[in-house]
C-alpha positions as CSV (number, residue, x, y, z in Angstrom):
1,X,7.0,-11.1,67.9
2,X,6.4,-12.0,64.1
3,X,2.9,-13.6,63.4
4,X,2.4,-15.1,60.0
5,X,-0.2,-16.9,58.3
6,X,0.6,-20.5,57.6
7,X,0.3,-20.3,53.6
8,X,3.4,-18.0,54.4
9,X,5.2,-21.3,55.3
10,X,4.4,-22.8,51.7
11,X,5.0,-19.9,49.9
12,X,8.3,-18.3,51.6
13,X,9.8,-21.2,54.3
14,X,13.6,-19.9,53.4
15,X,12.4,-16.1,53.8
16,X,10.6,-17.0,57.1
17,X,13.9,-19.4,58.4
18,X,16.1,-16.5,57.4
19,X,14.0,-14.1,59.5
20,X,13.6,-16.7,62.4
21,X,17.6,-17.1,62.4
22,X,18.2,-13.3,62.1
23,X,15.9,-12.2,64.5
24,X,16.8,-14.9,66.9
25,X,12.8,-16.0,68.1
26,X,10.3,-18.0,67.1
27,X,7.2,-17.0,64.4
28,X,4.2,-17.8,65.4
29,X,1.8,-19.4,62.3
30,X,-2.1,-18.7,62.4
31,X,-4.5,-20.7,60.4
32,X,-8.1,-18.8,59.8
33,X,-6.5,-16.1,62.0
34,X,-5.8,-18.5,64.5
35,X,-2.7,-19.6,66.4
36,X,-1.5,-23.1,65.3
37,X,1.8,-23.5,65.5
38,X,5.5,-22.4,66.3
39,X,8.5,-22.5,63.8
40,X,11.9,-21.3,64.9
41,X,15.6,-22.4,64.5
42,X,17.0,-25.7,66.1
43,X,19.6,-23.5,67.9
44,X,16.9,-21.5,69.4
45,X,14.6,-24.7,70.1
46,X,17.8,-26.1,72.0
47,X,18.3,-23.3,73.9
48,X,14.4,-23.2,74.6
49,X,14.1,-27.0,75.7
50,X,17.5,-26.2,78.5
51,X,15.9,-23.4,79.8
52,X,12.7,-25.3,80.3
53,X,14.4,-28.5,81.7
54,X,16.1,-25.9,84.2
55,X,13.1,-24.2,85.4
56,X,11.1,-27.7,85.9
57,X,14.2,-28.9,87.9
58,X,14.0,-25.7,90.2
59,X,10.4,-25.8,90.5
60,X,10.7,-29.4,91.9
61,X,13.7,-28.2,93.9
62,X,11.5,-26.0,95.3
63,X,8.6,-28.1,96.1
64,X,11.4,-30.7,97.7
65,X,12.4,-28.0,100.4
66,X,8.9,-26.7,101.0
67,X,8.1,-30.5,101.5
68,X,11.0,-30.3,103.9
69,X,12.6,-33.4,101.5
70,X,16.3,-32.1,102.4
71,X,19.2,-33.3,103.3
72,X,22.1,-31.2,105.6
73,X,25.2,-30.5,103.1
74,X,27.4,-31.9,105.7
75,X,26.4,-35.3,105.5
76,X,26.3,-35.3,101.9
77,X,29.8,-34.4,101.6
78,X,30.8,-36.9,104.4
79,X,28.6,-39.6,103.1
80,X,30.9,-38.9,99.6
81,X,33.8,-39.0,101.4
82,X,33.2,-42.0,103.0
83,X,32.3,-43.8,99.5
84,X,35.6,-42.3,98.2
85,X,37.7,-43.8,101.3
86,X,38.8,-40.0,101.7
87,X,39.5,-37.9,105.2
88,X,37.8,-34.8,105.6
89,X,40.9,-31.5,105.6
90,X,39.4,-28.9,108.3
């Protein structure tokens, strides 16, 4: 984890992208020795914001089963099927 001070963004931004980009994470930017902010490349942050949309769709996945908001795959597939005009192979 790289921790920088944010006059290191003034003073070097293409030295601290470069280092972002190569060391594929985010650098973390204190301001009076405290954290402030987050700089890291648009690839990463991409990747980031999927992985996050992923986990908050599990979680309320999760919370839909628990709160026994399910429905049997069987009637899913038939309900499709019906919609589609399409017999079912067994």
């Amino acid at each position: 984890m790289q921790i920088k001070p944010s006059s290191e963004l003034r003073n070097n931004y293409s030295g601290l992208m470069k280092l972002s980009r190569e060391q594929g994470e985010p650098i973390f930017l204190t301001v009076n020795g405290r954290g402030d902010s987050v700089i890291m490349s648009i690839e990463d942050y991409n990747a980031f914001a999927r992985e996050l949309r992923l986990e908050q769709f599990m979680s309320e996945a999760d919370k839909d089963i628990v709160d026994g908001r399910t429905v049997d795959a069987e009637k899913v597939f038939a309900n499709i099927r019906s919609r589609l005009n399409i017999k079912a192979e067994l």
